[in-house]
VOGU-3710 file (C-alpha; in Angstrom, 3 decimals, decimal comma):
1> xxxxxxxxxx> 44,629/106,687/99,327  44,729/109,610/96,745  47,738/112,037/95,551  48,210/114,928/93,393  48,196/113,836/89,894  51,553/113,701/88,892  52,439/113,830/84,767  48,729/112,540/83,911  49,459/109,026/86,711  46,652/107,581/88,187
11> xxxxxxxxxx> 45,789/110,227/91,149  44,808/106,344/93,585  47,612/104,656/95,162  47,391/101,027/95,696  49,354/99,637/98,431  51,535/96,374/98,076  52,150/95,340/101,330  49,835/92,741/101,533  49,509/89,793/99,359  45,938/89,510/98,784
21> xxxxxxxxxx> 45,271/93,031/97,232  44,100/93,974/94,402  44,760/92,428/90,821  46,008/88,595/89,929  48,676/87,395/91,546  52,055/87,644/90,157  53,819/86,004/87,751  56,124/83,574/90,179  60,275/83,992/89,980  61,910/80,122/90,339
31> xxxxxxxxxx> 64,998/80,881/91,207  68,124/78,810/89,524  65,083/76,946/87,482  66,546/75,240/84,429  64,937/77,311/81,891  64,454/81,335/81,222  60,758/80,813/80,958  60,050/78,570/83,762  62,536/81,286/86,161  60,248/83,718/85,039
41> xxxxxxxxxx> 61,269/87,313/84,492  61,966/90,185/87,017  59,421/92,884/86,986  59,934/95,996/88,946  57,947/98,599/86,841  55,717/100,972/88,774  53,319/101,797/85,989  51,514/98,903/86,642  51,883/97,723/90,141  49,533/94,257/89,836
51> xxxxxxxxxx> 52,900/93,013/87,235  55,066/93,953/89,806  56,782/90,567/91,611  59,784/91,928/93,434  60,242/94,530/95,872  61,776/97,463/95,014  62,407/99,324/91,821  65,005/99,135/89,347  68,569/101,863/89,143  69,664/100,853/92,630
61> xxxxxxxxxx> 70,168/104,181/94,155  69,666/106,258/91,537  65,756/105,186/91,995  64,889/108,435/94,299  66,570/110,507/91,092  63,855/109,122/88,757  61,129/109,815/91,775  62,463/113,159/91,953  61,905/113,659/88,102  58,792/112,102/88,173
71> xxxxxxxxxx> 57,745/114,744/91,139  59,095/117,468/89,256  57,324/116,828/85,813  60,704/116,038/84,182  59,622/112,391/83,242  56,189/110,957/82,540  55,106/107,989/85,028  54,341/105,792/82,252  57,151/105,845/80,201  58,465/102,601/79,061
81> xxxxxxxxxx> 61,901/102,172/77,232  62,631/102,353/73,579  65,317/99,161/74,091  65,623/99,383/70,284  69,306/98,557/69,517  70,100/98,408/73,071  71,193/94,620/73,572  74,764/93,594/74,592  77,924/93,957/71,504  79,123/90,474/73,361
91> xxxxxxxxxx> 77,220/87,674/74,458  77,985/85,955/77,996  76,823/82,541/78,916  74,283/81,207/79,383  76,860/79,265/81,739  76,024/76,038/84,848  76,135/78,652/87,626  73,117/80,439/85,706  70,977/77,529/87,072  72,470/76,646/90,407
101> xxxxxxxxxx> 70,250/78,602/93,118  73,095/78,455/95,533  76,072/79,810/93,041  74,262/83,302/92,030  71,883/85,256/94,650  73,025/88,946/94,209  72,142/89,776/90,770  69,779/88,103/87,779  72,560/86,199/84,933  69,160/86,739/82,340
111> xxxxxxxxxx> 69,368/90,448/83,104  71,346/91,623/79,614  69,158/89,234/77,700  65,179/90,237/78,858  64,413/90,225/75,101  65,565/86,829/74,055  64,779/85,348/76,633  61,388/86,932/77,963  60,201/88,160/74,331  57,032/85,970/74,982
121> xxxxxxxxxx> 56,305/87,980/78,353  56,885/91,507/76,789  54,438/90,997/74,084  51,504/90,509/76,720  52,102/93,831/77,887  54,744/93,186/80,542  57,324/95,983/80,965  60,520/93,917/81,571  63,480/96,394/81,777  67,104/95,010/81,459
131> xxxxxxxxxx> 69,287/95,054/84,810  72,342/93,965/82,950  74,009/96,428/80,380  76,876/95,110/77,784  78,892/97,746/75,707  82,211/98,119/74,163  84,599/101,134/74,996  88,405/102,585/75,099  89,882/103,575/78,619  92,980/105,303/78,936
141> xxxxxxxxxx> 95,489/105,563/81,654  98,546/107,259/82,291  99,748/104,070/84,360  99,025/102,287/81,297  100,919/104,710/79,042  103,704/104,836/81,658  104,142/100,527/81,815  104,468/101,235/77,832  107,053/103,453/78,718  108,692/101,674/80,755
151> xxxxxxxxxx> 108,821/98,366/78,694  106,683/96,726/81,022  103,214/96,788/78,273  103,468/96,203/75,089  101,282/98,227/72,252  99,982/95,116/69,690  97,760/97,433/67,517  94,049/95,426/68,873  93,853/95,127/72,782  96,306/97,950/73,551
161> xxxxxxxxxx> 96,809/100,902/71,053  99,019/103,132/70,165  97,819/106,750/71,615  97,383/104,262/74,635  93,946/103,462/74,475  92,633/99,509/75,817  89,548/98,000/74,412  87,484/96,691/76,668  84,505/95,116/77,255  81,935/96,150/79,765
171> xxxxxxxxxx> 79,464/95,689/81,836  77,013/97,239/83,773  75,159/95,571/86,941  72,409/96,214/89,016  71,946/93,894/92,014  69,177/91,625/92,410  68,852/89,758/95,573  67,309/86,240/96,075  66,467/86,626/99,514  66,271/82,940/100,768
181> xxxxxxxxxx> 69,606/82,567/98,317  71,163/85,972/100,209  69,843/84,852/103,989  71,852/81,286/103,466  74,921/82,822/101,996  75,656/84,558/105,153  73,887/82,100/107,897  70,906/83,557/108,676  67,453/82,783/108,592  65,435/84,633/105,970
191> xxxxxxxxxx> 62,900/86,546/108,225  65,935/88,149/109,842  67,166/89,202/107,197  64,169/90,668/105,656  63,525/92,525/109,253  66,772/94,285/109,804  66,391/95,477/106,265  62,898/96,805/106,838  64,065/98,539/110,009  67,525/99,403/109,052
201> xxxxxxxxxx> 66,011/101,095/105,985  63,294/103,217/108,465  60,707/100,892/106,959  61,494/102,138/103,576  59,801/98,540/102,051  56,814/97,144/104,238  56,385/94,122/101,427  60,301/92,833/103,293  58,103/91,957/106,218  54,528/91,883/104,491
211> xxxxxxxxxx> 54,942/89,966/101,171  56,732/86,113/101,940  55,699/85,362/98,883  57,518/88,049/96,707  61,052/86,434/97,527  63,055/89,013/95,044  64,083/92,398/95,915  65,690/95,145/93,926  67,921/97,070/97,113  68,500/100,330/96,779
221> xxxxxxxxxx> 72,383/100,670/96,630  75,131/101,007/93,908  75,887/97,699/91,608  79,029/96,403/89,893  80,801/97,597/86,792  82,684/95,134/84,760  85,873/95,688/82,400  86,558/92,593/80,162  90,295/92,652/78,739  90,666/90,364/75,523
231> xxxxxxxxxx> 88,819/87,675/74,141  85,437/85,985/76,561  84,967/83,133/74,906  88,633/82,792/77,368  86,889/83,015/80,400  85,362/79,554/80,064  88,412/78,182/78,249  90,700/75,562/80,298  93,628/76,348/78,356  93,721/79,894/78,613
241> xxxxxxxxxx> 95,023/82,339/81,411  92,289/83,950/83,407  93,265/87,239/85,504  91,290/88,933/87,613  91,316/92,177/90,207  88,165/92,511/92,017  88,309/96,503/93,104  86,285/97,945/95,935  85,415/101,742/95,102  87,490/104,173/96,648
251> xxxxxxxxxx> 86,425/107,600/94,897  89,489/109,825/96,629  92,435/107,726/95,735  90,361/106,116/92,308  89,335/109,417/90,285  91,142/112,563/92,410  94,486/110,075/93,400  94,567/110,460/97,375  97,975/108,816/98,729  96,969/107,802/101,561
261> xxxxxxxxxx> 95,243/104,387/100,667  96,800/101,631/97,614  93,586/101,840/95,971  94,463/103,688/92,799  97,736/102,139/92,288  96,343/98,329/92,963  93,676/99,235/90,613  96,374/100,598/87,587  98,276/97,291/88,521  95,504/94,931/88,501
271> xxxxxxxxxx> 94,696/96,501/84,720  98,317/95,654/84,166  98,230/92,437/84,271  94,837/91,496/82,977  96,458/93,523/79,968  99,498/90,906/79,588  97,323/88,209/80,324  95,241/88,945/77,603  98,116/89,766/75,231  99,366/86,115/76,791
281> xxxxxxxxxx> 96,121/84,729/74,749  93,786/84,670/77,464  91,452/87,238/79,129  91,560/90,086/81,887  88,605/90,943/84,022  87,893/93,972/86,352  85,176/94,010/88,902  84,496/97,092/90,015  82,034/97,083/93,327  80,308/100,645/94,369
291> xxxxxxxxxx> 81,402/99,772/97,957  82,914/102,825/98,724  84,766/103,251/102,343  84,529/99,941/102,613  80,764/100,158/102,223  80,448/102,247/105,065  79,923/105,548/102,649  82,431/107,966/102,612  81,745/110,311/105,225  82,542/107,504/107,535
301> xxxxxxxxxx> 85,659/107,495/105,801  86,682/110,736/105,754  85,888/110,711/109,684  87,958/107,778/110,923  90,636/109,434/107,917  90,341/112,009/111,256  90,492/110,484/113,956  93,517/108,513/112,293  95,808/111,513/111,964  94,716/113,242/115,228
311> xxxxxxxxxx> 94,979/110,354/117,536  97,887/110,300/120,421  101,021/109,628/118,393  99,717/109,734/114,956  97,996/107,791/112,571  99,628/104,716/113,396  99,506/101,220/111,935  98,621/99,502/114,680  95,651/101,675/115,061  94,645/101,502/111,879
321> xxxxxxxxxx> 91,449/99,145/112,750  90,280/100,340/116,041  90,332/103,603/114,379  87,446/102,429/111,794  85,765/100,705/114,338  85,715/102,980/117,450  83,609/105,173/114,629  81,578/103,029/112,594  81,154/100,290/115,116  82,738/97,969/112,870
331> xxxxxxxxxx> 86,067/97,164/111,195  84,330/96,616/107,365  80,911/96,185/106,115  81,838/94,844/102,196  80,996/91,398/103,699  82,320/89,678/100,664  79,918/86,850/100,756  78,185/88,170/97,812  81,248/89,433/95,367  81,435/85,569/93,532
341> xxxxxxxxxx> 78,332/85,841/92,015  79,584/88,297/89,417  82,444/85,669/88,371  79,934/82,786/88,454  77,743/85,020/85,552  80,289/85,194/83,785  81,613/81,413/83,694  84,825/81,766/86,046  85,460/78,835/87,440  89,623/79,319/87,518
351> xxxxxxxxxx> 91,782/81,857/88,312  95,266/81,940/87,381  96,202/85,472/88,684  94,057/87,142/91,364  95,264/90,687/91,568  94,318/90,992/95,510  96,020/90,480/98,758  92,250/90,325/100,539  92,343/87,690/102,657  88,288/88,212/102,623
361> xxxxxxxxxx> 88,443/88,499/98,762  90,279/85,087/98,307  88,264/83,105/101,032  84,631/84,257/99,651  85,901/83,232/96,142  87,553/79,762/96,864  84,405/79,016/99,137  82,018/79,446/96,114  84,502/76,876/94,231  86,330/79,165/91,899
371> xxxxxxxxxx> 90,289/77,825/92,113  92,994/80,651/92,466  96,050/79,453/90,955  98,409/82,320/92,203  97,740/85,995/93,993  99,703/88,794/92,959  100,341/91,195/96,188  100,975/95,050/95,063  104,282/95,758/94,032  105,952/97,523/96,833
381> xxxxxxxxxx> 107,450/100,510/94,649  103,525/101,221/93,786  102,526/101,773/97,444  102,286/105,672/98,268  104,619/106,726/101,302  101,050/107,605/103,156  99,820/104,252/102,556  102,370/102,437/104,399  100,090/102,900/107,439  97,376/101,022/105,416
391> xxxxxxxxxx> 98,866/97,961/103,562  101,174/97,037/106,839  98,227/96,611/108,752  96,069/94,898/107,066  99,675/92,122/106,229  99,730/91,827/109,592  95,769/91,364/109,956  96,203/88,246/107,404  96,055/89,686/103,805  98,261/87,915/101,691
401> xxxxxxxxxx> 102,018/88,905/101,072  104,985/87,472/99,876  107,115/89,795/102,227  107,534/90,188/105,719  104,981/90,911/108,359  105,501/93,438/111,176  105,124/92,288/114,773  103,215/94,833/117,186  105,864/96,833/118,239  107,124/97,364/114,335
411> xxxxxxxxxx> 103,881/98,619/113,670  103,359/100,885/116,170  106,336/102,574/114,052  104,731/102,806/111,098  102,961/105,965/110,928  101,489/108,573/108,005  101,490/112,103/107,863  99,193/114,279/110,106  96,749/116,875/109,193  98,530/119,524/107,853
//
């Protein structure tokens, strides 16, 4: 098959849906092997597709942006990274659950480290490209400045400053899925996994169905951003607090502060207290998951956020599911199965304060064998008036709370503001 040249690329297109084509065979991934070398590396690069031993590309969904400047001349097809200077300000692990098959399917725990690790590999011409990003950076808050205010945060001069800034560490995640690891995690058998997400994705990657022996694939959705408060060697430590709010993207209530979900405030909390813990002597971690809408986007959202308020009687907490489901089909797609993983690379295996009241959250992450020590429910002076709706039914649909739970007829009573 032939194409326009694009940016001086080879004008033939070599298909890679079958696994005798053309070229040497791949350089095999063992998944959870014992060393770096013998796991092999991930290579997703298109500029040389015989290399290539996954499926799919590398930036998650920001993949059809680079095809897009690729298409429009603004980037050359053969470009390879400059990665000069580029490697993590902190080291994490290498930790156990780096070599346990079972423990970490979602995302590749050598993906910050390509060039210590794969050096060999890059050398012979390979173009490994990092799916793991470490930096250092100040975030500021004004629920942080306002807990300082308030006496409830203390400024020390290192982890919390003065103007209100927090150092942090963090970390940047693109997800790479074991399939046979993925398929197990949530019961299934591995060819039907790999079919609904050929079909479900209009056939977007023939090799799902084609290529059994490329067992790796790259998806093409949004990863996980992490925010380390205090020292990591902690994380690992015994004897030292662990915290930890794992935060499902909500982009209305997160950034532009919509009332009628807890997400913002249970996010500013969650920072809270990873703040003291780390002040405490021990370490504060924020996962941040691009699942926004409860992963079923946010038009979704902002249709059931519709049928909510214009429903007979009002949005209504004991409506609050149906609602979501008589639109979507389904109550929540996050399916936390795969959330551990991101503790597991980073050596949590205790958790003395889990900011959360997920009843989804806490089961996925005892179930991997991480121990919660004590959840911390949102403080009920935090929860908007609009949100009452929200965090009433989901007490009485099992999340965790140290208060009361409504019975149906309570509920029904609860209700949030129409469309005005």
């Amino acid at each position: 098959m032939t194409m326009p040249n694009l940016n001086g690329g080879s004008r033939h297109i070599v298909l890679t849906s079958h696994p005798n084509g053309f070229g040497p065979k791949p350089i095999p991934i063992v998944w959870g092997a014992k060393e770096p070398n013998e796991r092999g590396p991930v290579i997703a690069t298109l500029t040389k597709r015989t290399h290539r031993n996954v499926i799919g590309t590398h930036s998650g969904s920001y993949a059809i942006y680079r095809a897009l400047a690729v298409a429009s001349g603004a980037l050359q097809t053969d470009h390879r990274a400059d990665l000069t200077n580029t490697s993590p300000v902190e080291q994490i692990g290498p930790h156990p659950s780096w070599f346990d098959p079972e423990k970490i399917v979602s995302l590749d725990p050598f993906g910050a480290m390509i060039g210590e690790v794969f050096g060999s590999y890059c050398q012979e011409g390979y173009d490994i490209r990092p799916t793991i990003a470490i930096t250092q950076a100040h975030i500021n808050m004004p629920e942080i400045q306002d807990a300082v205010v308030k006496g409830r945060l203390q400024v020390d001069g290192k982890i919390l400053k003065a103007n209100g800034d927090l150092v942090v560490t963090k970390a940047a995640i693109e997800p790479v899925w074991y399939l046979p690891g993925v398929a197990k995690r949530f019961g299934i058998t591995e060819a039907d996994l790999r079919r609904a997400l050929f079909e479900q994705t209009g056939g977007m990657f023939p090799e799902l169905v084609t290529r059994s022996d490329l067992e790796v694939f790259l998806p093409p959705i949004g990863g996980v951003t992490v925010y380390i408060v205090g020292d990591i060697a902690a994380i690992a430590d015994p004897n030292r607090p662990v915290a930890v709010r794992v935060h499902d993207e909500c982009n209305g209530s997160d950034v532009f502060g919509s009332d009628i979900c807890t997400c913002r405030p249970y996010l500013a909390h969650g920072i809270e207290v990873c703040i003291q813990t780390a002040q405490e002597g021990g370490v504060g971690i924020i996962v941040y998951c691009r699942k926004e809408g409860r992963a079923l986007g946010e038009v979704t959202k902002f249709l059931v956020y519709n049928a909510r308020k214009r429903q007979e009687g009002g949005d209504r907490a004991d409506a609050y599911f149906a609602r979501t489901e008589c639109v979507a089909g389904v109550q929540d797609m996050r399916f936390q199965e795969l959330m551990p993983d991101v503790l597991h690379w980073l050596g949590v295996t205790r958790i003395d304060r889990m900011v959360s009241m997920s009843n989804m959250k806490f089961n996925a992450v005892t179930q991997s064998g991480i121990e919660i020590i004590e959840r911390i429910p949102i403080p009920e002076e935090l929860i908007p008036q609009d949100a009452k709706v929200e965090i009433e039914a989901k007490k009485a649909a099992g999340y965790f709370t140290t208060g009361e739970v409504l019975d149906a007829s309570e509920l029904a009573e609860v209700k949030g503001r129409s469309i005005e």
